[in-house]
mmCIF file of the N, C-alpha and C atoms, coordinates in Angstrom:
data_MODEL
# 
_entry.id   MODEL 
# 
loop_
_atom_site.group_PDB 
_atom_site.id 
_atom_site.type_symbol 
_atom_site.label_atom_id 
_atom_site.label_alt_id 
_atom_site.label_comp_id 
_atom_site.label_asym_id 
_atom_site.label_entity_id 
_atom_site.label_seq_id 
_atom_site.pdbx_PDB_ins_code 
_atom_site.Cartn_x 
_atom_site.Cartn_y 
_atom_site.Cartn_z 
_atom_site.occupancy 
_atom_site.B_iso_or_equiv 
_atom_site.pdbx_formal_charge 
_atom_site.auth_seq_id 
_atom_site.auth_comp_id 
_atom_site.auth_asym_id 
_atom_site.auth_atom_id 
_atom_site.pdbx_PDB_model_num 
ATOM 1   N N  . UNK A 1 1  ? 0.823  -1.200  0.000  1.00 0.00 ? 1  UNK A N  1 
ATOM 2   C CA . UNK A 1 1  ? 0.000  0.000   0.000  1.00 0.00 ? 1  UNK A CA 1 
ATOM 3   C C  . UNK A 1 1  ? 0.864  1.259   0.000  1.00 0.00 ? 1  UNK A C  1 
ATOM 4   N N  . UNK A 1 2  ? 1.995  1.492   0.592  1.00 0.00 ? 2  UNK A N  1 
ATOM 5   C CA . UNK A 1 2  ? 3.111  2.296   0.573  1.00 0.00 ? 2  UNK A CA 1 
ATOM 6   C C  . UNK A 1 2  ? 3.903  2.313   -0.870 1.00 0.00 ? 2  UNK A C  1 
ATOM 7   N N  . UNK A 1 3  ? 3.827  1.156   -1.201 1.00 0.00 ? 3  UNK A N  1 
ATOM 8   C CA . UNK A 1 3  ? 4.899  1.355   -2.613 1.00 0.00 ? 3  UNK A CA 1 
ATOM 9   C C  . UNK A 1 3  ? 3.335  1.802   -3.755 1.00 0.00 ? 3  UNK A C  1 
ATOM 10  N N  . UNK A 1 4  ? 2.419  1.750   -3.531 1.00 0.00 ? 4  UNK A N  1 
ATOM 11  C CA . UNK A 1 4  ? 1.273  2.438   -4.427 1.00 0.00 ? 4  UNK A CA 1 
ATOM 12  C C  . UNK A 1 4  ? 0.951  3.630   -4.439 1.00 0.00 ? 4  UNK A C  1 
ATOM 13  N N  . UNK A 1 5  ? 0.957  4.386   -3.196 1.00 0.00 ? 5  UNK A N  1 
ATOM 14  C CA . UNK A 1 5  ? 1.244  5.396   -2.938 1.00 0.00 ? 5  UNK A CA 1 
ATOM 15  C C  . UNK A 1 5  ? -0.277 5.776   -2.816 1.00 0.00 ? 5  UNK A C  1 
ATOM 16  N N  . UNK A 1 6  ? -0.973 4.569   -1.758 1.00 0.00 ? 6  UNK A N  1 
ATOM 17  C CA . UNK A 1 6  ? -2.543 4.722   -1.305 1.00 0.00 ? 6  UNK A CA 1 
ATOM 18  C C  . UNK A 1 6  ? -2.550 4.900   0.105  1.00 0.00 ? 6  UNK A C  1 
ATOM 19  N N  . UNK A 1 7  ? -1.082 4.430   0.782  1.00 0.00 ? 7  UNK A N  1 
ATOM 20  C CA . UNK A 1 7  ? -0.879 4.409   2.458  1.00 0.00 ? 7  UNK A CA 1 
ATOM 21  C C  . UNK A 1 7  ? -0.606 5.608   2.381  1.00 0.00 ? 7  UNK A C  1 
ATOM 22  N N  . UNK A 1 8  ? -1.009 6.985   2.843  1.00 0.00 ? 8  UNK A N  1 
ATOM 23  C CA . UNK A 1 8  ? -0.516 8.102   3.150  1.00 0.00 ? 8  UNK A CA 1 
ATOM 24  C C  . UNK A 1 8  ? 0.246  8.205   4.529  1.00 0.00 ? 8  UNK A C  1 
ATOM 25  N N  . UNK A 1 9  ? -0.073 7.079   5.093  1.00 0.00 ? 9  UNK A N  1 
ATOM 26  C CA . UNK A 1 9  ? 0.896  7.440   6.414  1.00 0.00 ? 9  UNK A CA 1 
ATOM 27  C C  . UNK A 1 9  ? 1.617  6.299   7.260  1.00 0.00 ? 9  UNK A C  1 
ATOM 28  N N  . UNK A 1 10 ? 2.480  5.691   7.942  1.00 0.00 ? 10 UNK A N  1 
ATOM 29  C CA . UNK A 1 10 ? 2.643  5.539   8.652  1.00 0.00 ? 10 UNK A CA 1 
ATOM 30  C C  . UNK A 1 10 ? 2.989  5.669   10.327 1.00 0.00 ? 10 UNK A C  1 
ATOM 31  N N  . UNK A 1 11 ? 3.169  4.564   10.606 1.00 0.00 ? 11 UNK A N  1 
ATOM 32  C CA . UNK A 1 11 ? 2.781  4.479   12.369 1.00 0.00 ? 11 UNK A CA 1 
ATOM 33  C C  . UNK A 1 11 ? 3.936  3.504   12.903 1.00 0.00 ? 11 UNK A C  1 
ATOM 34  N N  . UNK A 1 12 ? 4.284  3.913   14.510 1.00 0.00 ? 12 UNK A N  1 
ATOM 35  C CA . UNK A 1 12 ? 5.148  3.663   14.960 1.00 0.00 ? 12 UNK A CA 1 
ATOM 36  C C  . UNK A 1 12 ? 4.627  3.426   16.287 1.00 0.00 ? 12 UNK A C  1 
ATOM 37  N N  . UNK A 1 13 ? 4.394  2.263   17.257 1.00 0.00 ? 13 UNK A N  1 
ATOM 38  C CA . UNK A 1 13 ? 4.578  2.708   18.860 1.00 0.00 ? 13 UNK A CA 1 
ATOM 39  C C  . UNK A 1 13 ? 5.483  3.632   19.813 1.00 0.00 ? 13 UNK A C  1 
ATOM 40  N N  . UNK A 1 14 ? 4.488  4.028   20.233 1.00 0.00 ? 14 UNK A N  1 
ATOM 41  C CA . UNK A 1 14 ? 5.065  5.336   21.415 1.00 0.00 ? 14 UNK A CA 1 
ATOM 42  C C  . UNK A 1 14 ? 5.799  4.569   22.454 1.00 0.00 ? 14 UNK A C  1 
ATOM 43  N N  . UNK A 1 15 ? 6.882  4.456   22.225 1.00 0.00 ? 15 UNK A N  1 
ATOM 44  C CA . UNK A 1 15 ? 7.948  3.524   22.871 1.00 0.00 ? 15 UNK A CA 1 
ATOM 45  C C  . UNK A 1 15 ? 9.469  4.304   23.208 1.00 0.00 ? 15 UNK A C  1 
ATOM 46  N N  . UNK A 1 16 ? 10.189 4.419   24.111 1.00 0.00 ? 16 UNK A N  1 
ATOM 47  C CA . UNK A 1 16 ? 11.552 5.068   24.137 1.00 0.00 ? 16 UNK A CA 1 
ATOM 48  C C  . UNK A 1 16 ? 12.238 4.679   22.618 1.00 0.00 ? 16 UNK A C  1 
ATOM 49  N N  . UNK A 1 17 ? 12.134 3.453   22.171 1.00 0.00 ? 17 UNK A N  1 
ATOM 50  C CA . UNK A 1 17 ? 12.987 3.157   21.294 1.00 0.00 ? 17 UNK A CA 1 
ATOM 51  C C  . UNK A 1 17 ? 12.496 4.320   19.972 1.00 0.00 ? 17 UNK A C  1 
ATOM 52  N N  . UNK A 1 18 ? 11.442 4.480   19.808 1.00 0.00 ? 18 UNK A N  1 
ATOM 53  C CA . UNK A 1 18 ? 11.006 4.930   18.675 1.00 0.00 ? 18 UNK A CA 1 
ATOM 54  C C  . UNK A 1 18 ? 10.982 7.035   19.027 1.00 0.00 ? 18 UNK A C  1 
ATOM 55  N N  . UNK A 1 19 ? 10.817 6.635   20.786 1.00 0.00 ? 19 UNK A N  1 
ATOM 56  C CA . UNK A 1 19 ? 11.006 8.299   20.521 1.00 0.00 ? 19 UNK A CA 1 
ATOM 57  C C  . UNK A 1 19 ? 12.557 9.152   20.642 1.00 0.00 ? 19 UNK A C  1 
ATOM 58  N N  . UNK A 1 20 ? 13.684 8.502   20.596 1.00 0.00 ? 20 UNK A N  1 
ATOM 59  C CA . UNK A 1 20 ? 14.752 8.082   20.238 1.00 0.00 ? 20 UNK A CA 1 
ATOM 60  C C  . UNK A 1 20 ? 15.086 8.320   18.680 1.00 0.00 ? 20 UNK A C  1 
ATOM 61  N N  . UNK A 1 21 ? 14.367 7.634   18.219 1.00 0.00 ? 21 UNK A N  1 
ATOM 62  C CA . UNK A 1 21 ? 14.556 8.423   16.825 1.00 0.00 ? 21 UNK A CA 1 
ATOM 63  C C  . UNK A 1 21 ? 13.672 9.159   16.091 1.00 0.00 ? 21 UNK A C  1 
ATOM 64  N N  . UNK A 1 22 ? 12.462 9.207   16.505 1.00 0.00 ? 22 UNK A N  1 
ATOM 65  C CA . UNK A 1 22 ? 11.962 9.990   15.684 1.00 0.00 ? 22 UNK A CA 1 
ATOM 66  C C  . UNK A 1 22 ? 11.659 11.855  16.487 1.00 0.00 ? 22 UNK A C  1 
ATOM 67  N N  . UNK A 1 23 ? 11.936 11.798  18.188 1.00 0.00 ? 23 UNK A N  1 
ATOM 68  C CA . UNK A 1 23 ? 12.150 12.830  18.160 1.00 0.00 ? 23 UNK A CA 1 
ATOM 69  C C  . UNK A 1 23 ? 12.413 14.391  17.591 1.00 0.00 ? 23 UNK A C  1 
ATOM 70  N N  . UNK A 1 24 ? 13.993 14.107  17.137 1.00 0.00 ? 24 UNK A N  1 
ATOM 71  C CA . UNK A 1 24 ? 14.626 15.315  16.543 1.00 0.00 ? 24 UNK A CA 1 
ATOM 72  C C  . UNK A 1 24 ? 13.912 15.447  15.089 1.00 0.00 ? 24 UNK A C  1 
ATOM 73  N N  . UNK A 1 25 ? 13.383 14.905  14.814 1.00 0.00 ? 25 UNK A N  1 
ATOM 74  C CA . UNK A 1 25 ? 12.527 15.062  13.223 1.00 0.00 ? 25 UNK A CA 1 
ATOM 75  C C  . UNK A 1 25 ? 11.484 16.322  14.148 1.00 0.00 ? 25 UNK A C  1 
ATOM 76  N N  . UNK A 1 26 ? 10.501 16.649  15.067 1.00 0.00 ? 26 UNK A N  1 
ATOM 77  C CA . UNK A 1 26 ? 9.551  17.622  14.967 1.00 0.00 ? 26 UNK A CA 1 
ATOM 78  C C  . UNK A 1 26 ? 9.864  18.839  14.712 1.00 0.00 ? 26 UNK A C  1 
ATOM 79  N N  . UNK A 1 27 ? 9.606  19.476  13.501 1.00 0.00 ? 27 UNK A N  1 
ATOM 80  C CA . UNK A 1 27 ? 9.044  20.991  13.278 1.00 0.00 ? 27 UNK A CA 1 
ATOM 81  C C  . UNK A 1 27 ? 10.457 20.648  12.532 1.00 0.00 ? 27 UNK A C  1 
ATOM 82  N N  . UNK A 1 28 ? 11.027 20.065  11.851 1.00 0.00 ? 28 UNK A N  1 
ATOM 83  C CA . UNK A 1 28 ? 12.205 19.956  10.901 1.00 0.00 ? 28 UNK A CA 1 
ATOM 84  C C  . UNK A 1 28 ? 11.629 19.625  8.817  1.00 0.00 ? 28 UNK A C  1 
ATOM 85  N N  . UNK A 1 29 ? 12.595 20.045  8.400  1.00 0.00 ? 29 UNK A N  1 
ATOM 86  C CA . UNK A 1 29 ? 12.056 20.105  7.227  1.00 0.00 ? 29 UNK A CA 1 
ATOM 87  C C  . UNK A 1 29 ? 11.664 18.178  6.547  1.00 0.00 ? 29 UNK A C  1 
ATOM 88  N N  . UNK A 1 30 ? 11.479 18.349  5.494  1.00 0.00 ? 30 UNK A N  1 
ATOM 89  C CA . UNK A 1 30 ? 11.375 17.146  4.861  1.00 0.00 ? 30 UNK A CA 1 
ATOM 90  C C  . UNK A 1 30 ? 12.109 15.809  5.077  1.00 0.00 ? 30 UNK A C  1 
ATOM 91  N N  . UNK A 1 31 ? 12.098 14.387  5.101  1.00 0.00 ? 31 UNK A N  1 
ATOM 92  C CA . UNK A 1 31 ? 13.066 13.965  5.364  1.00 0.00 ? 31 UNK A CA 1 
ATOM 93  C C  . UNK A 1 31 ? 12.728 12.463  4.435  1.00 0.00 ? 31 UNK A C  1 
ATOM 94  N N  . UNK A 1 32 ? 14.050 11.863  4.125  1.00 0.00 ? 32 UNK A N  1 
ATOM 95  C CA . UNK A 1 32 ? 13.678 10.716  3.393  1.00 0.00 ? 32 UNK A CA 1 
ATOM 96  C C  . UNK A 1 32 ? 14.088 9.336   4.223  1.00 0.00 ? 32 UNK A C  1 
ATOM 97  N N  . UNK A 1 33 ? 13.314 8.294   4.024  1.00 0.00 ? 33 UNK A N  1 
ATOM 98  C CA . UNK A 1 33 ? 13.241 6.942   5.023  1.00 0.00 ? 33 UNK A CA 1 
ATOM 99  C C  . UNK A 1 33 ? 13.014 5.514   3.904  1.00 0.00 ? 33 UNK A C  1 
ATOM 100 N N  . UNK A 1 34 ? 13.907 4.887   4.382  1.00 0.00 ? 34 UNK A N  1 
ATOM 101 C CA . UNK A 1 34 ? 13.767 3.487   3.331  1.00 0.00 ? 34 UNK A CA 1 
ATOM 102 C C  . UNK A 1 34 ? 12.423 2.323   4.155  1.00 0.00 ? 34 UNK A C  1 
ATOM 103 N N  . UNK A 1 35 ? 12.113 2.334   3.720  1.00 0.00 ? 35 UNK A N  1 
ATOM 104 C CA . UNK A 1 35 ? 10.978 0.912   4.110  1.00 0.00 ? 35 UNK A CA 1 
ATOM 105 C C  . UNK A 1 35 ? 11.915 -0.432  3.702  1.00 0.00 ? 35 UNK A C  1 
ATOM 106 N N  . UNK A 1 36 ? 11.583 -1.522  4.220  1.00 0.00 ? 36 UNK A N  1 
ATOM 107 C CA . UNK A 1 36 ? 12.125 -2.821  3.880  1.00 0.00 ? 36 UNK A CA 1 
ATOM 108 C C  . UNK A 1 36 ? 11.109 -3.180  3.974  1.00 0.00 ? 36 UNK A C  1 
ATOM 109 N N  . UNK A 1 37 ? 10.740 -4.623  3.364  1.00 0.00 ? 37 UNK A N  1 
ATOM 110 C CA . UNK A 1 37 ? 9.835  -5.247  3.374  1.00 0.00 ? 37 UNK A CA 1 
ATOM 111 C C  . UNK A 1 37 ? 10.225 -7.052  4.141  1.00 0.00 ? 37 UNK A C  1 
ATOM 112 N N  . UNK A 1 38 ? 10.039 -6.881  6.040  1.00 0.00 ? 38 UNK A N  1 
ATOM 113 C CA . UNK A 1 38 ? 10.593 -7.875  6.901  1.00 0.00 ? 38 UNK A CA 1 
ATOM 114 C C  . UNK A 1 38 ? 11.997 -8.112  6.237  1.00 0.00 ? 38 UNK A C  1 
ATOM 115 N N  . UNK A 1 39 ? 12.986 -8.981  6.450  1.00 0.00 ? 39 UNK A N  1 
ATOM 116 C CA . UNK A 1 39 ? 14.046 -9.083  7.291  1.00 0.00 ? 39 UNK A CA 1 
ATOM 117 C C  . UNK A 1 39 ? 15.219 -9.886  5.914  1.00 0.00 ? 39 UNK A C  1 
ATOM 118 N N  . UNK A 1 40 ? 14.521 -10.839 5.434  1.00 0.00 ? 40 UNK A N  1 
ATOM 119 C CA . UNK A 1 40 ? 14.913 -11.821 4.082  1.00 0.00 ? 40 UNK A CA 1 
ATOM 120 C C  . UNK A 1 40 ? 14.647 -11.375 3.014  1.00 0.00 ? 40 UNK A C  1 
ATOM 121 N N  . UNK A 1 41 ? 13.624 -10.031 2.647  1.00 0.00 ? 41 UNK A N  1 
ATOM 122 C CA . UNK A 1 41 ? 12.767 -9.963  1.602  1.00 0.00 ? 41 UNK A CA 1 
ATOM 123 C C  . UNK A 1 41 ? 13.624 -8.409  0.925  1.00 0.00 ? 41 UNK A C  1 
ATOM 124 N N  . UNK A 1 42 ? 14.478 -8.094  -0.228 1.00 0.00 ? 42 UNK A N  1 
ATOM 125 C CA . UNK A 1 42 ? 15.160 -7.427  -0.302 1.00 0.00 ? 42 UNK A CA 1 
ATOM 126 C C  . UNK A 1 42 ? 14.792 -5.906  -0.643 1.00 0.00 ? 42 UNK A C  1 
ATOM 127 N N  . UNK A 1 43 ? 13.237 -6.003  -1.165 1.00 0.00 ? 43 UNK A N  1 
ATOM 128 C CA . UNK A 1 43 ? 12.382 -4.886  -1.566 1.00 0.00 ? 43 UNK A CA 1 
ATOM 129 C C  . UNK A 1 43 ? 12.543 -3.696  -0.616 1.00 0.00 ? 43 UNK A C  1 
ATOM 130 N N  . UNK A 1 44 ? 13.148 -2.615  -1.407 1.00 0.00 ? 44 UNK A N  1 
ATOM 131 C CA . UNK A 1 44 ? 12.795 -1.952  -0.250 1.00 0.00 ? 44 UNK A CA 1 
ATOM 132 C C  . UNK A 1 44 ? 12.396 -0.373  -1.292 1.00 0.00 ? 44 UNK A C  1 
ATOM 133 N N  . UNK A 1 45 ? 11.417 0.217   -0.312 1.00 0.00 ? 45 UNK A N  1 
ATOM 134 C CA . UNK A 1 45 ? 11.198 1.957   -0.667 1.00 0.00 ? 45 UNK A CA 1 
ATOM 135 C C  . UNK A 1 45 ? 11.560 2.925   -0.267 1.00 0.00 ? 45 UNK A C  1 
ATOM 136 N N  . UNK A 1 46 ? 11.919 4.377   -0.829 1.00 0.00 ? 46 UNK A N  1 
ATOM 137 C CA . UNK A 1 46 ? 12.328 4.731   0.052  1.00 0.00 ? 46 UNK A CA 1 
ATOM 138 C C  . UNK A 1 46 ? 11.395 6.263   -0.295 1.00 0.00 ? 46 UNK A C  1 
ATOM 139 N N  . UNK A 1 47 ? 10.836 6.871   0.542  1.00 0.00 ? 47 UNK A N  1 
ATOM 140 C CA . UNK A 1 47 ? 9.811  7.528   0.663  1.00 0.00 ? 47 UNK A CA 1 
ATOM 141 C C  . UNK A 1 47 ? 10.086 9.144   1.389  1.00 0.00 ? 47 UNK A C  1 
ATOM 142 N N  . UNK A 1 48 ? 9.443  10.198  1.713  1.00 0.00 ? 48 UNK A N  1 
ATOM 143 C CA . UNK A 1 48 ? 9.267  11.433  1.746  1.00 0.00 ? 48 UNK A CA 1 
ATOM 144 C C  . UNK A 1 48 ? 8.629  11.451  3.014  1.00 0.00 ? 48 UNK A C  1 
ATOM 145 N N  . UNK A 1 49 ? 9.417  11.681  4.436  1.00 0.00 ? 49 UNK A N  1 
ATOM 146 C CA . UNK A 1 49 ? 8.339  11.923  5.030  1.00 0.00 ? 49 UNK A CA 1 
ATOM 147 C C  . UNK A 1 49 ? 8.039  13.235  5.361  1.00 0.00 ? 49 UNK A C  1 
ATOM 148 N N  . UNK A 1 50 ? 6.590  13.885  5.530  1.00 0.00 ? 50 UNK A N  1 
ATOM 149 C CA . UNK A 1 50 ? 6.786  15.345  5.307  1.00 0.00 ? 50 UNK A CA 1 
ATOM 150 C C  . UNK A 1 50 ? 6.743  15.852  6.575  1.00 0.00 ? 50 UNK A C  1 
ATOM 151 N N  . UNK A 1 51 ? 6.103  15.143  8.112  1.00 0.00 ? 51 UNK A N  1 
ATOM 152 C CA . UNK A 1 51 ? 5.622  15.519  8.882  1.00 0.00 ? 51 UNK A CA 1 
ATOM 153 C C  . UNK A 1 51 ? 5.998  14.336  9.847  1.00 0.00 ? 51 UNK A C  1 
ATOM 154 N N  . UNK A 1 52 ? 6.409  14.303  11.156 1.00 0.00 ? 52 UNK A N  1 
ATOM 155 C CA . UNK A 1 52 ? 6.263  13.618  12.135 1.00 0.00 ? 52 UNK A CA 1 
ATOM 156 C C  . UNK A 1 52 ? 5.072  14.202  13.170 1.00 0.00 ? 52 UNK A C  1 
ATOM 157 N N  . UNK A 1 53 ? 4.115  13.418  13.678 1.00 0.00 ? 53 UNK A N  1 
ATOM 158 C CA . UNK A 1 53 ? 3.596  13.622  14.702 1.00 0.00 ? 53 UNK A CA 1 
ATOM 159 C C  . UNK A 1 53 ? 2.731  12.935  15.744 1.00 0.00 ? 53 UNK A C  1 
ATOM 160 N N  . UNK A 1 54 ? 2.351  12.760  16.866 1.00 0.00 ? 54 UNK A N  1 
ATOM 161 C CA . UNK A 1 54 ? 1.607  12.092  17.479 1.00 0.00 ? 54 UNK A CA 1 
ATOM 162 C C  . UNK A 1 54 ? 0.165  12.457  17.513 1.00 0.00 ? 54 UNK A C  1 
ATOM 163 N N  . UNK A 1 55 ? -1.123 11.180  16.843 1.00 0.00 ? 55 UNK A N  1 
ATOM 164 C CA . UNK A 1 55 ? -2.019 11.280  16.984 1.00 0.00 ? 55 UNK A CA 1 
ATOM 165 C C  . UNK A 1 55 ? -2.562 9.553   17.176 1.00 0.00 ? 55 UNK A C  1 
ATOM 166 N N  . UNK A 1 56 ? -3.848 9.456   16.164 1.00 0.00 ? 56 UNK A N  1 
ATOM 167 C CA . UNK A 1 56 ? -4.159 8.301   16.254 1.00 0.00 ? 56 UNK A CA 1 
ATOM 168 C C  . UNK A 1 56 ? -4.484 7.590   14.669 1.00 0.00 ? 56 UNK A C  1 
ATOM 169 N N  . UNK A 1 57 ? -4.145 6.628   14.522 1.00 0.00 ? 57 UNK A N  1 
ATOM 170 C CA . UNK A 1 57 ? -4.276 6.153   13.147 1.00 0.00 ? 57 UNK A CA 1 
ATOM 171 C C  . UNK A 1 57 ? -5.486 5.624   12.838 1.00 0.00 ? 57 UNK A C  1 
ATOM 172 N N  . UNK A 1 58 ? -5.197 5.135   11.548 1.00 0.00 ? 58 UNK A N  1 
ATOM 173 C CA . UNK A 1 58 ? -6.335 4.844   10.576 1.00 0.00 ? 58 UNK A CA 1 
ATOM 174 C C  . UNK A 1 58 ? -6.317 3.003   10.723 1.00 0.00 ? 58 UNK A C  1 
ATOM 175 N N  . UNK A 1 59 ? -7.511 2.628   11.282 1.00 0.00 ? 59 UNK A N  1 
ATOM 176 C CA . UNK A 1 59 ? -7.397 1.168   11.462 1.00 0.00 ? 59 UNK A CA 1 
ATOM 177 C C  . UNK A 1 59 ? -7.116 0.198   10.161 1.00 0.00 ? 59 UNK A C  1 
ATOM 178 N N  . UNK A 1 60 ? -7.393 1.023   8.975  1.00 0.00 ? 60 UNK A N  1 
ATOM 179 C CA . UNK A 1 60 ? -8.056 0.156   7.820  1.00 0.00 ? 60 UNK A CA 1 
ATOM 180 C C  . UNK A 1 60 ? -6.460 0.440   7.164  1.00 0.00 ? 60 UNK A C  1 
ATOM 181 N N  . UNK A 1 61 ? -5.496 1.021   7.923  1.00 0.00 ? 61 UNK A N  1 
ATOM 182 C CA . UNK A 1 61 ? -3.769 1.534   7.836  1.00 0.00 ? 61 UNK A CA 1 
ATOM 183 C C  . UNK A 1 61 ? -3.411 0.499   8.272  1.00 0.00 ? 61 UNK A C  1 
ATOM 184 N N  . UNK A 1 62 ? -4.192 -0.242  9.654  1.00 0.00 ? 62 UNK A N  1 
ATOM 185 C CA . UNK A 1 62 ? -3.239 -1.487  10.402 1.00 0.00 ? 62 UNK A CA 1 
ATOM 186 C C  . UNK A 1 62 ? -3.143 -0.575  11.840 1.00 0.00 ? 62 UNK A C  1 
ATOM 187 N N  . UNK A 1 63 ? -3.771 0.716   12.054 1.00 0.00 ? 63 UNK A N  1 
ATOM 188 C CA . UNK A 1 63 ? -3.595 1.150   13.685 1.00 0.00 ? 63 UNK A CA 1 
ATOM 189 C C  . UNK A 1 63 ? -4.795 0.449   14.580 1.00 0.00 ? 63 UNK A C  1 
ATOM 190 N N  . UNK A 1 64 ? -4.198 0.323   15.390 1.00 0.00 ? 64 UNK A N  1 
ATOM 191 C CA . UNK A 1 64 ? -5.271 -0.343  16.508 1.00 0.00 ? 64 UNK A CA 1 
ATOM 192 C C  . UNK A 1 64 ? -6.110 0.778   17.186 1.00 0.00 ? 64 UNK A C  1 
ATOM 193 N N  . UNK A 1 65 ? -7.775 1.073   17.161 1.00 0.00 ? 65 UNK A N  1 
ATOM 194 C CA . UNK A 1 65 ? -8.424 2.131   17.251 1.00 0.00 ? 65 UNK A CA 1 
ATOM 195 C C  . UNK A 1 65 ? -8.185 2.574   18.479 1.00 0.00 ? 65 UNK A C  1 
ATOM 196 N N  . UNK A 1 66 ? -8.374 4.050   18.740 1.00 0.00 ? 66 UNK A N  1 
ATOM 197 C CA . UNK A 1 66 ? -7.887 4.497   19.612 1.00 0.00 ? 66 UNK A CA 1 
ATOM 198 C C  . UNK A 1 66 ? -6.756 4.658   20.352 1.00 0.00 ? 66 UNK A C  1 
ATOM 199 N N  . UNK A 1 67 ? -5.700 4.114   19.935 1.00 0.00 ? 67 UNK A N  1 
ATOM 200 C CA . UNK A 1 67 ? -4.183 4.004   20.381 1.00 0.00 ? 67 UNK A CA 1 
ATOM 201 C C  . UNK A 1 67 ? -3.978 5.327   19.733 1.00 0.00 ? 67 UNK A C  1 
ATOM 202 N N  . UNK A 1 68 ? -2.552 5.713   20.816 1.00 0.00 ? 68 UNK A N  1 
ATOM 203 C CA . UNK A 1 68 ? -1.704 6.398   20.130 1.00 0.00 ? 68 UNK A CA 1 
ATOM 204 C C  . UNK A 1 68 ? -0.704 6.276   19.305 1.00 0.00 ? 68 UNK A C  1 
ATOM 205 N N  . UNK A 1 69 ? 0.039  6.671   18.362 1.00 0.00 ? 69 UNK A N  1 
ATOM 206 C CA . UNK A 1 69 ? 1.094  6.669   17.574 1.00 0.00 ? 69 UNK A CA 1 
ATOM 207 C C  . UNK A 1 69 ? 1.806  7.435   17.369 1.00 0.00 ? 69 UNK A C  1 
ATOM 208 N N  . UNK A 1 70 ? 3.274  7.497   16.871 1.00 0.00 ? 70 UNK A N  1 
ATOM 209 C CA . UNK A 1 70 ? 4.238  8.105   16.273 1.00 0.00 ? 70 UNK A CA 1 
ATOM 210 C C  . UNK A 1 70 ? 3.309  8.477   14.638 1.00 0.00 ? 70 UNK A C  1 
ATOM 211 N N  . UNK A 1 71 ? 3.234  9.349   14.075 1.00 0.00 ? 71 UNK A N  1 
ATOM 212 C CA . UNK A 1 71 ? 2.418  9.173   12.727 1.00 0.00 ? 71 UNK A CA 1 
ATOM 213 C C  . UNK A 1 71 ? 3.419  9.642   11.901 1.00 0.00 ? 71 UNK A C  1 
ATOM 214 N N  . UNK A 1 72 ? 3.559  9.262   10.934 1.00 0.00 ? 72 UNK A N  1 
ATOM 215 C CA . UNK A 1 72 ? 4.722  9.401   10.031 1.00 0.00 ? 72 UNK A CA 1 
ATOM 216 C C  . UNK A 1 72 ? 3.869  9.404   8.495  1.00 0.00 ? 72 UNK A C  1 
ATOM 217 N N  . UNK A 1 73 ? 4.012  11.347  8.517  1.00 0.00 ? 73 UNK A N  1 
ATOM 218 C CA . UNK A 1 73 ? 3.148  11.328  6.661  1.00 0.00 ? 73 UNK A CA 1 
ATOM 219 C C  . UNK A 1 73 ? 4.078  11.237  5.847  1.00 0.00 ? 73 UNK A C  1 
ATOM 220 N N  . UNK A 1 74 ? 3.438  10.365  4.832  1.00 0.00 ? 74 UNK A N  1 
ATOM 221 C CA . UNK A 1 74 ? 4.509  10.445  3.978  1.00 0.00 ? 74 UNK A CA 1 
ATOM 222 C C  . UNK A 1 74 ? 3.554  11.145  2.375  1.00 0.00 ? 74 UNK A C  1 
ATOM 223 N N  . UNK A 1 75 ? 4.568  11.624  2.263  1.00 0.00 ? 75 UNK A N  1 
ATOM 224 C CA . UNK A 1 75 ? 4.380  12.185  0.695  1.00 0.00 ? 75 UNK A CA 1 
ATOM 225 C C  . UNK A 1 75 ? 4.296  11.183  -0.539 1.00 0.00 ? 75 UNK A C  1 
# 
């Protein structure tokens, strides 16, 4: 759905590990991020993200309703 360019966003758990890196990204300009596709599988994308921020995702994305997230738009 990401390499179609129908996923407008991804999501991350609100976890030290993740706010660790995605921190220093808020209120910073554009930034680019490779996707892999799991661990063996060599596909990978590499995408625009325009915006970091914390809200709540889109279930029909894969977010679990009402949770919070890291939200990661991508262009």
């Amino acid at each position: 759905m990401i390499e179609s360019g129908e996923k407008k966003e991804e999501y991350r758990d609100m976890t030290p590990y993740w706010y660790r890196r995605l921190n220093k990204y808020y209120n910073r300009s554009p930034f680019h991020v490779i996707f892999q596709h799991g661990y063996t599988d060599k596909r990978r994308i590499e995408k625009t993200v325009t915006r970091v921020r914390i809200g709540h995702g889109r279930p029909e994305w894969g977010a679990i309703k009402g949770k919070s997230y890291y939200v990661l738009e991508l262009k």
